[in-house]
C-alpha positions in Angstrom: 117.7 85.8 113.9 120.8 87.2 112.7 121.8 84.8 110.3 118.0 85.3 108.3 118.3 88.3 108.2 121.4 88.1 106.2 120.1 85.4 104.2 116.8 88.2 103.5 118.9 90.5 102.5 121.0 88.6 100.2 117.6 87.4 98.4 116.5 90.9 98.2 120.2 92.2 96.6 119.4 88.8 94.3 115.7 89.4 93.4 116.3 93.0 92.7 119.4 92.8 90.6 118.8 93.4 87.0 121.7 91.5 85.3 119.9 87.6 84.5 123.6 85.8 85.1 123.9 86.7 88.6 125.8 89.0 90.8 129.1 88.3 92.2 130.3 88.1 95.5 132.2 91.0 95.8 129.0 93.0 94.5 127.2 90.8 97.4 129.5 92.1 100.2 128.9 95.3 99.3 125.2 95.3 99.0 124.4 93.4 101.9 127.7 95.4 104.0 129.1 92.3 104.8 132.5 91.0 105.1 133.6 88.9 101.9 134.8 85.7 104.6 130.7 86.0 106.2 129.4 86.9 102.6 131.2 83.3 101.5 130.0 81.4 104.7 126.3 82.3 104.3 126.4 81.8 100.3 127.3 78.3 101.0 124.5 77.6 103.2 122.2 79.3 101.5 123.7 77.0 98.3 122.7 74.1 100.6 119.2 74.2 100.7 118.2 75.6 97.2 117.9 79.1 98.3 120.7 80.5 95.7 122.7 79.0 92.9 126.2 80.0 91.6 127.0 79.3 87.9 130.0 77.2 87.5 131.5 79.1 84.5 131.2 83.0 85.8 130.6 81.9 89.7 128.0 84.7 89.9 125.2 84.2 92.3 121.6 84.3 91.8 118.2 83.0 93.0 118.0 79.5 93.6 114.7 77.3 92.5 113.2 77.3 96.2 111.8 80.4 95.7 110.0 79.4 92.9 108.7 76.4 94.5 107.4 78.3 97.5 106.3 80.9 95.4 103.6 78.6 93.5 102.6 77.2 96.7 101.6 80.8 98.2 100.3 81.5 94.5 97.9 78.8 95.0 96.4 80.1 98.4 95.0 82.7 96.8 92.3 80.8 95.5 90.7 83.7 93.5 92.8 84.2 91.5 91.8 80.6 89.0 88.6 81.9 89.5 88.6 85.4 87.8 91.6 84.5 85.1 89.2 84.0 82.6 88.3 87.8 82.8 91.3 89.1 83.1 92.8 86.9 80.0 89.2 88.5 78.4 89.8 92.1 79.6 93.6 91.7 78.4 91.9 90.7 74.7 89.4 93.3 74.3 91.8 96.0 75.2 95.1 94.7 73.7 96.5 95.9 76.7 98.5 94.0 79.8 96.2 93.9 82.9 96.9 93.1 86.2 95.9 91.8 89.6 97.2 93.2 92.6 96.8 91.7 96.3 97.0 94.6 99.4 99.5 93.4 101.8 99.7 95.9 105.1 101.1 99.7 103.7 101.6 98.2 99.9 100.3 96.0 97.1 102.0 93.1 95.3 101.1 92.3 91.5 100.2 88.6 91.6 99.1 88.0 88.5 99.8 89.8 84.5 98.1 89.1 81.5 100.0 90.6 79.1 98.7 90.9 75.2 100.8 89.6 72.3 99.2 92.0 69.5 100.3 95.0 71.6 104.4 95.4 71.4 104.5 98.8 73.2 103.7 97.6 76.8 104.0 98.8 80.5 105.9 95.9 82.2 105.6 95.8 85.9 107.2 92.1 87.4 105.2 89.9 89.3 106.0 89.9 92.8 106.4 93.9 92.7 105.5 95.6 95.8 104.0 98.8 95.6 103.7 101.7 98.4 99.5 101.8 98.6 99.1 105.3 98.2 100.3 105.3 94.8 98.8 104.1 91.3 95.2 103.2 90.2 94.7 99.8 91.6 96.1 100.9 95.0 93.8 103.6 95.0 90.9 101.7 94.2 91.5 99.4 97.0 92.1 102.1 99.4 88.7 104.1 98.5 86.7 100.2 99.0 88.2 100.0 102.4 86.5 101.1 105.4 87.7 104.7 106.6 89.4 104.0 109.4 91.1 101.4 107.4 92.0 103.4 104.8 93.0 106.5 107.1 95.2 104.0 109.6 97.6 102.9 106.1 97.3 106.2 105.0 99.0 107.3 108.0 102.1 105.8 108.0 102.6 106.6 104.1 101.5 110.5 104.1 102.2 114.0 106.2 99.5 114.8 107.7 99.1 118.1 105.8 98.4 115.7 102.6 95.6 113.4 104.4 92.7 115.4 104.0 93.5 115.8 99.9 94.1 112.7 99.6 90.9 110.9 101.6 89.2 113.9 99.1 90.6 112.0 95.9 89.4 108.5 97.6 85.6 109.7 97.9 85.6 110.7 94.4 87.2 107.2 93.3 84.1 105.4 95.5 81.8 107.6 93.9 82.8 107.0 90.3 83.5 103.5 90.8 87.2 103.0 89.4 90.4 104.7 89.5 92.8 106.5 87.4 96.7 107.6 87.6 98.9 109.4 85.4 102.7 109.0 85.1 102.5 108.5 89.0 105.4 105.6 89.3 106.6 105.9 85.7 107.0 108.5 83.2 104.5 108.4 80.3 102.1 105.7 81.6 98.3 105.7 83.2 96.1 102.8 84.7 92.7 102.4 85.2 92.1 100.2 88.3 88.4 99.0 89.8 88.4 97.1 93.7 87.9 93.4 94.0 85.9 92.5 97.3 85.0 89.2 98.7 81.6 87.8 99.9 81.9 89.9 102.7 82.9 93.4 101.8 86.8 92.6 102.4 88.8 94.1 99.6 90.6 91.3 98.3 92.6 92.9 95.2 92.0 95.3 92.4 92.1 94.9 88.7 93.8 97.5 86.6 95.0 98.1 82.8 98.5 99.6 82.2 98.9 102.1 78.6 101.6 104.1 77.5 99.8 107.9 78.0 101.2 108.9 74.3 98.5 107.2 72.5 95.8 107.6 75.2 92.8 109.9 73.8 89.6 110.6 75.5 87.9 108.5 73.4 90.3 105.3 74.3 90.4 106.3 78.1 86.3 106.6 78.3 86.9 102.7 76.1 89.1 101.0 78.8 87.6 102.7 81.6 83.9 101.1 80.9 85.7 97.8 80.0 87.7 97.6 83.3 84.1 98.5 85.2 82.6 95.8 83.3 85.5 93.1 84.3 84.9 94.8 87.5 81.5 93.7 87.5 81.8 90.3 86.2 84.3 89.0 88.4 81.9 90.3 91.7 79.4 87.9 90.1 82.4 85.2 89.5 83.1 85.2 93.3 79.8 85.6 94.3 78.3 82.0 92.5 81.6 80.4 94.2 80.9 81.0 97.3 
């Protein structure tokens, strides 16, 4: 148990390290707070079955292709998503924005799919695979306010002081009644979403759709625009899911 853990938290260092050539060892020791001589051991296992790669020229370490591999394969389980690309690739053209897909998993969200729009240069860029805390940003939101209450209140609980709770479940019933959610410069400086839910046949919320913007250029007018196209996508993927099923 030891060992993956280790071999975890190396991916993490890896996955989260900005520079694209790699990291070195040295940087790996002291990320992870391992010794260099257990830092070299594990790299070379790790080397063995795909899980990192070193570069022969710099011998910095980064992700190896596995990832990718397994990646896809959990990608593909979440058969939705081939269903409602089409709308999200539409949404993404009407709006000449980059909109998103996120997936609730336990106290956070992952972004498993971006459509991002070439005729738009100034974009919000959030990575696939980015885990977000579920109490923050539109499409977390949205998915929150879908949820049953006791649902809802039980993540809510290990995220939020209680003195913050009440508020907070406040700013969820308005979200249900309106039907979509909005956020403001809440995880980055100068940048809103507008999110709606995604449910399943069932009622289970299954994801929410949202549309990143820089908040410089955001008027009324444009808000009241991507808000009622996001409701519509909204709308269209229920049916999308729906005549699947």
């Amino acid at each position: 148990m030891q060992s993956i853990t280790r071999a975890m938290t190396v991916a993490k260092v890896l996955a989260n390290n900005t520079n694209e050539k790699g990291i070195s060892i040295s940087e790996l020791s002291k990320q992870c707070e391992l010794p260099l001589s257990t830092m070299h051991r594990l790299l070379q296992a790790m080397i063995k079955h795909s899980m990192v790669e070193q570069d022969e020229q710099s011998k910095l370490y980064r992700l190896g292709v596995v990832w990718l591999e397994y990646g896809l394969k959990v990608y593909d389980t979440i058969d939705y998503v081939s269903k409602i690309r089409p709308e999200l690739e539409r949404l993404s053209r009407e709006v000449e924005e980059s909109v998103y897909l996120s997936k609730p998993i336990s106290t956070e969200a992952m972004i498993v799919e971006r459509i991002d729009n070439e005729n738009n240069s100034i974009r919000i860029y959030d990575q696939l695979g980015l885990r977000i805390p579920m109490h923050i940003g539109a499409a977390n939101k949205s998915m929150l306010a879908a949820m049953p209450r006791s649902q809802s209140e039980s993540i809510l609980s290990q995220l939020l002081p209680p003195e913050k709770m009440q508020e907070f479940l406040q700013t969820l019933d308005q979200i249900s009644k309106q039907g979509y959610a909005t956020s403001h410069s809440e995880r980055t400086e100068g940048t809103s979403s507008i999110a709606v839910s995604i449910t399943d046949s069932l009622g289970q919320v299954i994801g929410a759709v949202s549309v990143g913007v820089v908040s410089f250029n955001l008027t009324e007018e444009r808000l009241a625009f991507l808000t009622s196209k996001v409701i519509e996508t909204g709308n269209n993927i229920a049916l999308r899911l729906r005549s699947n099923n």
